[in-house]
C-alpha positions in Angstrom: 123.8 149.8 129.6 123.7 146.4 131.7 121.0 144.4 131.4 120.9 144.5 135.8 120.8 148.4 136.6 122.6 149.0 139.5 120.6 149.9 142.4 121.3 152.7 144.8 117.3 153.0 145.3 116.8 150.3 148.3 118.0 149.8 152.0 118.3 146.1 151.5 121.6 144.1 152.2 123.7 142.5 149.2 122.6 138.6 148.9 126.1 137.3 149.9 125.6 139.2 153.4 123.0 137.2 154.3 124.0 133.7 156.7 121.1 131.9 154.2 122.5 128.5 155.0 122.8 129.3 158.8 120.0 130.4 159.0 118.4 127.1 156.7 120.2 124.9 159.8 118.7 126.8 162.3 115.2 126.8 161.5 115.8 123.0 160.8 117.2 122.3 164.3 114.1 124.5 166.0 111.3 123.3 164.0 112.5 119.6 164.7 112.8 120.4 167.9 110.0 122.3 169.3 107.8 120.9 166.7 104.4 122.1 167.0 104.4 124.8 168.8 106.8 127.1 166.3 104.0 126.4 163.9 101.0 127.5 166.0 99.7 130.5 167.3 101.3 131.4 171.0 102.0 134.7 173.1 101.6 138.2 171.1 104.5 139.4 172.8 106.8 136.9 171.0 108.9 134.1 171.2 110.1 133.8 174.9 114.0 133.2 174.5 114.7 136.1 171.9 112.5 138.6 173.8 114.6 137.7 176.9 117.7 137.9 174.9 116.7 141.6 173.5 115.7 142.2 177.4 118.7 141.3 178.8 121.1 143.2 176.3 118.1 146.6 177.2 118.6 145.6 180.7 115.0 145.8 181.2 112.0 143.3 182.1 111.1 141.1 179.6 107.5 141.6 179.6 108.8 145.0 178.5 110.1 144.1 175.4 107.6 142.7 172.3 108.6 141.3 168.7 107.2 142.5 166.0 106.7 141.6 162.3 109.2 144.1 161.3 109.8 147.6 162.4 107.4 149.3 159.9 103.9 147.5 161.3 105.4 148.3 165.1 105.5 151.7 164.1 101.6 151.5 163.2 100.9 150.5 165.9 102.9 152.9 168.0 101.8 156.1 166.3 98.0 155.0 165.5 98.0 155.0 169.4 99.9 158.2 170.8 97.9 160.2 167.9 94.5 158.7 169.4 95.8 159.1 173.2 97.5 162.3 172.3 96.6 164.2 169.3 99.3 167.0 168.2 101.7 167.1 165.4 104.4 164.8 164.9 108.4 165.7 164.9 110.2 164.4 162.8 113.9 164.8 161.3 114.1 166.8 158.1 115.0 164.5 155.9 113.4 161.5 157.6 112.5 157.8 156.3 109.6 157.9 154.1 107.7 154.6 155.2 106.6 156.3 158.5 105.6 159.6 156.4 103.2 157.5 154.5 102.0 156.4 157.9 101.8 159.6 159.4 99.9 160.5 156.1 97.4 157.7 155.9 96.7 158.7 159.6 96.2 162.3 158.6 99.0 163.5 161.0 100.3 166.7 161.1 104.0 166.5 160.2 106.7 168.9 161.4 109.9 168.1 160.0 113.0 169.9 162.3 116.1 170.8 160.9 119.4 169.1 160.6 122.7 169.3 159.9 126.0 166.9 160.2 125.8 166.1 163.7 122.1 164.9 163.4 119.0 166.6 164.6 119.4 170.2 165.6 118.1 170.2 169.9 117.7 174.2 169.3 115.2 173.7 166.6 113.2 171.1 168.5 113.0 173.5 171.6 111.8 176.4 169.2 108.9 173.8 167.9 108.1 172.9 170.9 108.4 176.6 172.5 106.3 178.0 169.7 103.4 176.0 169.6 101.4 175.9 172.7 99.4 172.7 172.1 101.6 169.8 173.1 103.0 167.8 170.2 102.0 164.0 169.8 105.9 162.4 169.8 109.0 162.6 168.4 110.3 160.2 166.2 113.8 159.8 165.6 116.7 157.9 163.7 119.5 159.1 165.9 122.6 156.4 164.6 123.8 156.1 160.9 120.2 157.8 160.2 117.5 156.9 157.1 118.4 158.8 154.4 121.4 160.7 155.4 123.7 158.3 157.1 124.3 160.9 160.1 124.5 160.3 163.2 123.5 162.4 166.5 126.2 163.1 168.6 126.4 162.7 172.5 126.3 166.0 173.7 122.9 166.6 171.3 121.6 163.3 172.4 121.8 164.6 176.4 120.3 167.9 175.4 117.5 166.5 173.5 116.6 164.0 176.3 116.7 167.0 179.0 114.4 168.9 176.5 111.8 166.1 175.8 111.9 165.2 180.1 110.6 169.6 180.3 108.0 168.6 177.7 106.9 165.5 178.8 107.2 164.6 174.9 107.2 160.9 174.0 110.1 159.7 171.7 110.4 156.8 169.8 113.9 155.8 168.8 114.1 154.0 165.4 117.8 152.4 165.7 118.2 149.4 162.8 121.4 150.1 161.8 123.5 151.0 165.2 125.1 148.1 165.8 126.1 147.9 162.2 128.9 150.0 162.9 132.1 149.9 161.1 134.5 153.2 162.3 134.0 155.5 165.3 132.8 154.9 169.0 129.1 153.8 169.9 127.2 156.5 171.4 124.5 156.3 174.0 120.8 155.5 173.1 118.3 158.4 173.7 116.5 155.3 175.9 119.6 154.3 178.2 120.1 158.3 178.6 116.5 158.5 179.2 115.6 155.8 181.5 112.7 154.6 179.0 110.0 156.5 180.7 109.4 158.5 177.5 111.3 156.8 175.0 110.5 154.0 173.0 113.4 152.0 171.5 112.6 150.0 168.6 115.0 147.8 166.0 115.0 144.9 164.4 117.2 141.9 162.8 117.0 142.7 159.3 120.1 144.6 158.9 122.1 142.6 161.3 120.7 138.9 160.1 118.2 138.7 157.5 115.1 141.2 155.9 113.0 138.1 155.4 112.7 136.8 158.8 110.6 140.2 159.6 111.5 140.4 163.1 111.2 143.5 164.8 111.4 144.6 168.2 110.3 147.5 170.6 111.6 148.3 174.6 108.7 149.9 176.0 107.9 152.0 178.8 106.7 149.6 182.1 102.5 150.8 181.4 102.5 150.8 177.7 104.3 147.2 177.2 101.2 145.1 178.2 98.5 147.7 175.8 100.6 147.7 172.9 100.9 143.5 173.1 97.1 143.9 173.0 97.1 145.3 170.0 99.3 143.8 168.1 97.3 140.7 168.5 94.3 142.5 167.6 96.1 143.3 164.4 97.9 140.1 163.3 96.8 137.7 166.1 100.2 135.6 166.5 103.5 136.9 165.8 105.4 134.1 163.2 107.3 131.9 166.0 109.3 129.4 163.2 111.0 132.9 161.9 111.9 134.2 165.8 113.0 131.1 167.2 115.3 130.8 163.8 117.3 133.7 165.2 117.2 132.6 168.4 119.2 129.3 167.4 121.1 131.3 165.6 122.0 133.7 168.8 122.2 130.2 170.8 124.9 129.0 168.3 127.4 131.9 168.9 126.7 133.1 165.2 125.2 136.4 165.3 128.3 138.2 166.3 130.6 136.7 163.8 128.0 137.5 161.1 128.3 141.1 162.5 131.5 141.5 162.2 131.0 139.9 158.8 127.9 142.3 157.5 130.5 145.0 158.7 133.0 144.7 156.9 131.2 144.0 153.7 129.1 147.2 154.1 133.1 149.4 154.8 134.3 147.9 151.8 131.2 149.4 149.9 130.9 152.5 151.7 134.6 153.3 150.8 134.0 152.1 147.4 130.8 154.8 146.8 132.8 157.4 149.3 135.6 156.8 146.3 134.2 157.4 143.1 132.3 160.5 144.6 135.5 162.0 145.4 137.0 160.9 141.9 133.9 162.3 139.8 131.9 164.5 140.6 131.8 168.0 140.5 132.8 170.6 144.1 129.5 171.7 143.7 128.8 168.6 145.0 128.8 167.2 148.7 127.9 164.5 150.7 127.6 163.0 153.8 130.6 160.4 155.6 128.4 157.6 157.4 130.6 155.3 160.0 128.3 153.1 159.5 124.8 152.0 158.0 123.1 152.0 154.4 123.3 155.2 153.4 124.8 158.4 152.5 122.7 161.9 151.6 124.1 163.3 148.3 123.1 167.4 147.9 124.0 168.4 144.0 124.7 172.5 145.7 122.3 175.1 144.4 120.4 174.9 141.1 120.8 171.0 141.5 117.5 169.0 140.7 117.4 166.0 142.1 114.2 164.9 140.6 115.8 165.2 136.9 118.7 163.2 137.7 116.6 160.4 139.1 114.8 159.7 135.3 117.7 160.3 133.6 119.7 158.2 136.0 117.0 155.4 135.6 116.9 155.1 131.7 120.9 155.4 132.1 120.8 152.3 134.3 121.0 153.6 137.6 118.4 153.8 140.2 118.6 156.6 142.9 115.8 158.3 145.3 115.4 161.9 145.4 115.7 163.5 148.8 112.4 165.3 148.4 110.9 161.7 148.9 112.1 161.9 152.6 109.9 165.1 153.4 106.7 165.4 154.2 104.1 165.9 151.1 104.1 169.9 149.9 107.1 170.5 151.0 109.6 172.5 149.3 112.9 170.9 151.2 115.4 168.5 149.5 114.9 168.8 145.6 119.0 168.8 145.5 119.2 166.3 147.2 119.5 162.3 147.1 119.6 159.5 149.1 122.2 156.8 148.1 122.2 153.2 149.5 125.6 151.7 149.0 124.4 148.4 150.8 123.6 145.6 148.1 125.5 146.6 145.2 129.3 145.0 145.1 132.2 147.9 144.9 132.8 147.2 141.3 129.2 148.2 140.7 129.4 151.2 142.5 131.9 152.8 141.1 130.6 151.8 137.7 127.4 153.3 138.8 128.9 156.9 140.4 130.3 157.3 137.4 127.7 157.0 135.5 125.9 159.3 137.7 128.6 161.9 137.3 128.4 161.7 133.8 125.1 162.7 134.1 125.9 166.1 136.1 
């Protein structure tokens, strides 16, 4: 066993994706610069020239759009407020990320997960929740593009029916998209927000999957009267937003790098994709199957009936391979996704993952 288990646990990109020198020049050039006042404590909403920047690519008003410090503590704040203003269960997708259901469960949310299946979240199954359950649900939240954990993605005609069943329901959506532009095959499909208009929907992403985790830099489109409220309280939770780390990607936008270093973070996360897409053909068993992601982190491995997930996981782990099991993705009690796991081909080089699916076969 290598001393270094190979990781298939995390969503975090390989070292050698990351622009760390770039990005080293950049915050140089801004801090130098603008001196002071990318040290101090300035507007919640963000730093002025990336939020027009993420405006202008929205097409919306800038005072519409607010940085965050990451995704994750946007989504606090997002969901601690509709549950207030609008108590009801939350939808969710079946499997869904797991920081939110920690979230949802700290907040002592009710949490509805709707089914799925290859072509993303199931609009029938939404529009039966919704039908049979008189009281109004809270929101939506969804992971329509290369979703967290099964790599799928929504298609268009779902996307329109969903936003023509949420417009009957007046239900507020927020759309969690990280990985969308981290495309690598296929054609872009239309946010849930542009389809929308963003009267309901909420579009959030970030730049840690398209320039670096560690700059914690978030963002989230909001509807024209909820902008200006949540701004409010995200300075009532962290007070200033961390300017030296947003301006850094702003240089970095100014300097014509952030779609080179696309195309770059692209191609590095095909070549691993193919490489896990691979050795699961090779090795394991047609019990087996798994999902074909176009682009993103992550691919949703089911082990077919009798599999246990759970049990693979430790003896993965003292094997030197670290996977998450699917039920992790679920909400707490539920019965759904002990078969299944979720595998992040993102940080580990192709060699490793082919060393590391084999292992994992050899487990099966």
């Amino acid at each position: 066993m290598p001393d270094q288990p190979v990781s298939f646990a995390r969503g975090a990109p390989a070292p050698e994706l990351i622009p760390a020198s770039e990005l080293a020049d950049c915050a140089h050039a801004v801090a130098l610069r603008e001196g002071a006042s990318v040290f101090s404590y300035g507007p919640g909403g963000g730093y002025g020239p990336l939020r027009e920047w993420v405006a202008e690519r929205h097409g919306v008003e800038s005072r519409r759009v607010v940085l965050t410090v990451g995704g994750l503590l946007g989504f606090v704040l997002y969901a601690g407020e509709l549950l207030r203003r609008r108590p009801g269960r939350v939808l969710v997708e079946g499997p869904t990320y797991d920081r939110p259901l920690k979230v949802l469960a700290r907040e002592g949310a009710e949490v509805v997960p709707l089914p799925m299946d290859d072509e993303g979240l199931d609009p029938d199954g939404l529009a039966r929740e919704l039908e049979r359950n008189a009281a109004p649900a809270s929101f939506l939240y969804t992971i329509p593009t290369f979703q967290n954990p099964s790599g799928r993605t929504l298609s268009a005609e779902r996307r329109r029916r969903i936003v023509e069943i949420v417009t009957a329901h007046g239900l507020p959506v927020l759309e969690d998209d990280p990985y969308g532009l981290v495309r690598y095959e296929g054609e872009p499909q239309p946010s849930l927000h542009e389809l929308e208009g963003g009267r309901l929907v909420t579009y959030t992403s970030s730049f840690s999957k398209t320039v670096a985790p560690g700059l914690r830099t978030g963002y989230f489109v909001l509807p024209e009267d909820e902008a200006e409220p949540f701004e409010e309280r995200a300075v009532s939770t962290y007070i200033s937003p961390p300017f030296l780390a947003q301006a850094t990607i702003a240089e970095f936008i100014e300097r014509g790098r952030f779609q080179p270093n696309l195309e770059r973070v692209r191609d590095g996360l095909r070549a691993r994709r193919d490489a896990m897409l691979g050795a699961l053909e090779r090795s394991f068993p047609a019990t087996a199957s798994w999902s074909r992601p176009q682009g993103g982190y992550f691919l949703w491995l089911d082990l077919g009936p009798g599999g246990d997930a759970a049990s693979l996981a430790a003896r993965a782990a003292e094997a030197g391979v670290a996977i998450v099991r699917g039920s992790d993705f679920f909400p707490p009690g539920s019965s759904a996704g002990t078969s299944a796991a979720r595998l992040a081909f993102s940080f580990e080089p192709p060699e490793r993952i082919a060393d590391g699916i084999a292992r994992l076969a050899e487990l099966l």
